[in-house]
C-alpha positions in Angstrom: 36.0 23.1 -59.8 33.6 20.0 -60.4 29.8 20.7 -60.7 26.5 19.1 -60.4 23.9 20.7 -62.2 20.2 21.0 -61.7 18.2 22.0 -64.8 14.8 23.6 -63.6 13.3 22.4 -67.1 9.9 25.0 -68.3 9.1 22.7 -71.0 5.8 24.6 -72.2 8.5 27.8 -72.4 8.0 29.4 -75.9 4.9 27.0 -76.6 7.5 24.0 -76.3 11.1 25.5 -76.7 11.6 24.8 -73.4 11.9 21.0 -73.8 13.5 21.2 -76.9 16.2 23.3 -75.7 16.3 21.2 -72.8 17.0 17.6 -74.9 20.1 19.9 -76.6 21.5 20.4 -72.9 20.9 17.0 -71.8 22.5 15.9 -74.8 25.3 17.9 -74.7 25.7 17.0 -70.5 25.5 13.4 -72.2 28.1 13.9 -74.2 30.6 15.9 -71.8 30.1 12.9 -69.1 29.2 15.9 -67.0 26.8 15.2 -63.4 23.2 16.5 -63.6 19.6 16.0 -62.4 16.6 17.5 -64.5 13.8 18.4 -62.6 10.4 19.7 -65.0 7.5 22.1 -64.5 4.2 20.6 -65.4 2.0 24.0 -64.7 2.3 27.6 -63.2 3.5 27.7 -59.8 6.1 24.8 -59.8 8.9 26.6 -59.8 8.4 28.0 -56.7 8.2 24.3 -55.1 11.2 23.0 -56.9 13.1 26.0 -55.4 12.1 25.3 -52.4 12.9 21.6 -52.3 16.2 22.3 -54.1 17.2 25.5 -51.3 19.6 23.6 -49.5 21.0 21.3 -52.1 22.7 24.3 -53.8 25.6 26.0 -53.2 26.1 29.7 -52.2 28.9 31.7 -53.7 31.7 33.0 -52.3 35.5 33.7 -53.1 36.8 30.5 -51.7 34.7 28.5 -53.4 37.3 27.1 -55.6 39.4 25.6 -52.7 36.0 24.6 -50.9 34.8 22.6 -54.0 38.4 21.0 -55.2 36.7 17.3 -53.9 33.1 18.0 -53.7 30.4 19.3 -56.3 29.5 23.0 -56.6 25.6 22.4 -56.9 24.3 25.1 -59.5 20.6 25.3 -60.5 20.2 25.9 -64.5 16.8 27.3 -65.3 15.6 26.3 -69.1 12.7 28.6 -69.4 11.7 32.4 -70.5 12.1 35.5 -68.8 9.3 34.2 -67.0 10.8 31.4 -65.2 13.6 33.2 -64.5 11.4 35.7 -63.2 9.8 33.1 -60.5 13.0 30.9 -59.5 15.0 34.9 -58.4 12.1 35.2 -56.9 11.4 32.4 -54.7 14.9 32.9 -53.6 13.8 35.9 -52.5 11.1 34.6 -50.4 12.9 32.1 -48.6 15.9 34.3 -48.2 18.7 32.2 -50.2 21.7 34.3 -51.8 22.5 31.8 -54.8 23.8 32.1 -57.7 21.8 30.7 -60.8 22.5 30.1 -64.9 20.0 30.3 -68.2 19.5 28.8 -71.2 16.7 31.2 -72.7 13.9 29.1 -74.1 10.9 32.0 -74.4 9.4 34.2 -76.6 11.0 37.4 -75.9 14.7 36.0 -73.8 15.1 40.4 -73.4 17.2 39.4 -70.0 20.3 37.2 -72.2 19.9 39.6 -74.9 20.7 42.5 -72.0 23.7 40.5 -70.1 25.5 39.0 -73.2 24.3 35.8 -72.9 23.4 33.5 -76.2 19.6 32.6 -76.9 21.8 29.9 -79.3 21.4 26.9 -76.2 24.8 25.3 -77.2 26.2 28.5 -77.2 24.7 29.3 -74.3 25.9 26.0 -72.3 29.7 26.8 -73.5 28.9 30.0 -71.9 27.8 28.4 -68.8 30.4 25.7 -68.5 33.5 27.7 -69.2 32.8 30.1 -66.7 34.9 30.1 -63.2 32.5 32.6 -61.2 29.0 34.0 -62.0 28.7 37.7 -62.9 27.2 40.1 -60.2 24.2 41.6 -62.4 21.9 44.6 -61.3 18.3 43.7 -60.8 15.6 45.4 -58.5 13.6 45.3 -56.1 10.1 46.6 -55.5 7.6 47.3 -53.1 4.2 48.2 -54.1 2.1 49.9 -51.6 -1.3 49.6 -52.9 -1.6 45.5 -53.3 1.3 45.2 -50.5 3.4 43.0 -52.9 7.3 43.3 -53.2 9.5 41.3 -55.7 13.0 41.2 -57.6 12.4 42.4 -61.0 15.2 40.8 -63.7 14.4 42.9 -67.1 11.5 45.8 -66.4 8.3 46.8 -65.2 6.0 48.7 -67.3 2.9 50.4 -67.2 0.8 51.5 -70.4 1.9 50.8 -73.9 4.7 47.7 -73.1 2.3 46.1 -71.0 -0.7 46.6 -72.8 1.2 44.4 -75.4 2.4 41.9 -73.3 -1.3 41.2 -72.2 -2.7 41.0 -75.4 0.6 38.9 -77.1 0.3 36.9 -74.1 -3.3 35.5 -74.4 -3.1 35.2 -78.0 -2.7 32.1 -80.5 -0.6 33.9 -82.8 2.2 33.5 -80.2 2.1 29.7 -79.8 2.3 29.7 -83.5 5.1 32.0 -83.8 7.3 30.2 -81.3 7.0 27.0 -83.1 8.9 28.8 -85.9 11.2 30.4 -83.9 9.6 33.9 -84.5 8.2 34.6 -81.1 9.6 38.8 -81.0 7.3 39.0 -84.1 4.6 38.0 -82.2 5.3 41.4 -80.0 5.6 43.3 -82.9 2.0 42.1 -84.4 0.3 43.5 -81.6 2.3 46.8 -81.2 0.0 48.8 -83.9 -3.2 47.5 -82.1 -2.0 49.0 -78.6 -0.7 51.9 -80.4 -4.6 52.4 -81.5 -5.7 51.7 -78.3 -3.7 52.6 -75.5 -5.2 55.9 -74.0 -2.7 58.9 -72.3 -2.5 58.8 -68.1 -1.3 60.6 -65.4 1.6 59.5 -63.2 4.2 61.1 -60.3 7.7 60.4 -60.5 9.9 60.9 -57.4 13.3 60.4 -58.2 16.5 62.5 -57.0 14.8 64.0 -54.7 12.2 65.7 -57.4 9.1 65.0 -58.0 7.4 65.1 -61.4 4.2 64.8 -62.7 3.1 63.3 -66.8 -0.6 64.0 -67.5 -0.1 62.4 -71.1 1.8 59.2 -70.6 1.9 56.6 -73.1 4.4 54.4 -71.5 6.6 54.5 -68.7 9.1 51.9 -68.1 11.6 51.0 -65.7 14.4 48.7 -66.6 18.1 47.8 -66.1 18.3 46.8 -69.4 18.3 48.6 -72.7 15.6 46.0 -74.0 11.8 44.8 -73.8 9.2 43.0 -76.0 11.6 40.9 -77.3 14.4 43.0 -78.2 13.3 46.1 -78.8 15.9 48.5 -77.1 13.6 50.9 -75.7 16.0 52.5 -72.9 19.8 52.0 -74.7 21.6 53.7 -72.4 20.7 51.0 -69.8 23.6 48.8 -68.7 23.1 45.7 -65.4 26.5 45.9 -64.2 25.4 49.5 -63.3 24.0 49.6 -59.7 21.5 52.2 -61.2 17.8 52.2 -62.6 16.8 53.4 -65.8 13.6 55.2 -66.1 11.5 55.8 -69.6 8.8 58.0 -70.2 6.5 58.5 -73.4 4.1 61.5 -73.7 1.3 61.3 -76.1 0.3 64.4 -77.4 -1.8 63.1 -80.6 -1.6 60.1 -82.9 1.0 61.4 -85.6 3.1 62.1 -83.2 3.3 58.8 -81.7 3.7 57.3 -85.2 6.6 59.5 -85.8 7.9 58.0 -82.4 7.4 54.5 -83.4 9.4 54.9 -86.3 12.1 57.1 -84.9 12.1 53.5 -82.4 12.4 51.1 -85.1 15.3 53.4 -86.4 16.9 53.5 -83.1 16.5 57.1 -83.3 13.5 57.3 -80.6 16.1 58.6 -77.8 16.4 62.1 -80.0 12.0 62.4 -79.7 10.9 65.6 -77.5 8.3 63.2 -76.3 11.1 60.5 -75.2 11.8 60.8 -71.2 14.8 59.2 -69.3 15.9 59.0 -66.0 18.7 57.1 -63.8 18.7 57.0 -60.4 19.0 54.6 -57.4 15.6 54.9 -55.9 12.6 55.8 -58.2 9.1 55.8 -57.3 6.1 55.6 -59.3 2.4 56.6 -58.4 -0.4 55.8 -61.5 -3.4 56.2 -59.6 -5.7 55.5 -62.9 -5.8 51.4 -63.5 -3.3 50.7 -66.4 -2.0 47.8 -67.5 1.2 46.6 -66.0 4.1 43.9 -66.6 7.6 42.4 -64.9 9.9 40.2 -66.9 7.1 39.9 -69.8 4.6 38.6 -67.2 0.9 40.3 -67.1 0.3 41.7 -63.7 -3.2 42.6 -64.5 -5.0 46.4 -65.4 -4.5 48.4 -61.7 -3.5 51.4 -60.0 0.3 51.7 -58.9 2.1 53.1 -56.2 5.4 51.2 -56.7 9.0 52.1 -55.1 12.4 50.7 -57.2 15.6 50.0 -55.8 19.0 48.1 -56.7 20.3 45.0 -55.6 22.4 42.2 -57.4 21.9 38.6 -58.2 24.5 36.6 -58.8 24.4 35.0 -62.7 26.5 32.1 -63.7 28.0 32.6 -67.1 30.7 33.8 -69.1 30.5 37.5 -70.6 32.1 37.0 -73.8 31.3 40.7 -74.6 34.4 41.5 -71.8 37.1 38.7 -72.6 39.8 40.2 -74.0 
């Protein structure tokens, strides 16, 4: 099956990782004599447009497409971003109601989505990955409603409120992270703010409907919903978690004092934090989560500003072009 690719290039991704990675892909299209056309961002919001001029370019997926593109071009968009981009390309999809398939080459700070579907954050790696692959993979993602702001989405990697977003907010308007990324070290800068929201981070109350019960945490500390076992840059906060599962994974952190939270954060860092009294989980098809005190929240790494929630989960798939070396045989 010939392709054409379209690179939706974030060159500011990872304070300039984007473009770099991007000049590696070009490169190696170069060099493969393979058929592209690289469109770039220049500031917040472009994605969107870009999707939305590129809609009917691209190709949907189906099982015939092999025999429909032996002597035309499958046209598959490439996003060269973060988690971020990602984030807004599935997104606009959404919006304008195109089922497509899309591939990644991670260029962010924190890439948690290829960590949790197999894919390399190497980019040559990642574009072997890409190019070998006959069909995309059907990966888990959700979708959400939130009642309060009437917004609804597709969520890649997680949504949380408290503790992970708390941190995303500060990493995210901070120089430290620019500086980080241009070393490659971009997780760290998750990591250098962790202690500070540990400090600062206050317990809250939330409702949990889920399988048909409802529960209610007066001390949360975080609470995270995710479909994969990773956040801030690969910390695996929910390990269980698994995206070819058509199921949600739901993590919930009580506070009761200081110490105790410590002893958490290690147990985390050990990859022991699942064995905590403190340390919640659920899975379930349909969650819904109610924080009526304003918190801090984030999806896919991206601040959605300090506000009360009343947010409802559910599954759906997007289609992800790659191959999962983690399954060859």
């Amino acid at each position: 099956m010939k392709f054409h690719y379209h690179l939706l290039i974030n060159p500011a991704a990872g304070s300039g990782n984007g473009g770099k990675k991007a000049e590696k892909i070009i490169q190696l299209l170069d060099d493969g004599n393979y058929t592209y056309t690289p469109y770039y961002t220049e500031k917040p919001g472009d994605e969107k447009a870009l999707v939305e001029r590129l809609g009917a370019l691209l190709s949907p997926w189906s099982a015939t497409c092999e025999e429909d593109h032996l002597d035309n071009s499958f046209h598959l968009l490439v996003v060269i971003g973060g988690d971020g981009t990602l984030h807004e390309v599935v997104n606009q999809f959404y919006t304008l109601g195109l089922e497509l398939p899309v591939s990644y080459i991670p260029a962010g700070s924190g890439n948690d989505f290829a960590r949790g579907i197999g894919l390399s954050r190497d980019p040559e790696k990642a574009f072997e990955q890409i190019t070998s692959a006959l069909q995309p993979q059907p990966i888990n993602v959700f979708h959400y409603e939130e009642k309060i702001r009437e917004e609804s989405g597709l969520v890649l990697n997680n949504v949380g409120i408290g503790l992970d977003a708390l941190i995303v907010a500060t990493t995210n308007a901070s120089t430290s992270k620019k500086v980080l990324n241009k070393y490659h070290l971009g997780s760290a800068s998750y990591a250098l703010y962790l202690v500070k929201a540990i400090l600062t981070q206050k317990t809250f109350p939330i409702l949990v409907e889920l399988n048909g019960q409802s529960l209610n945490f007066e001390r949360t500390f975080l609470c995270t919903t995710t479909n994969i076992p990773y956040f801030g840059g690969g910390i695996a906060i929910a390990p269980m978690a698994d995206p070819k599962k058509d199921t949600i994974d739901l993590v919930v952190v009580e506070k009761p004092n200081l110490p105790a939270i410590l002893r958490f954060l290690i147990q985390l860092l050990r990859k022991k934090h699942t064995e905590n009294k403190h340390y919640k989980h659920f899975t379930s098809s349909r969650i819904r989560i109610v924080s009526v005190v304003p918190q801090h929240g984030q999806a896919d790494g991206e601040n959605m500003g300090e506000r009360s929630f009343d947010i409802n989960f559910s599954t759906t798939t997007q289609y992800i072009w790659y191959a999962d070396k983690r399954t060859e045989k």
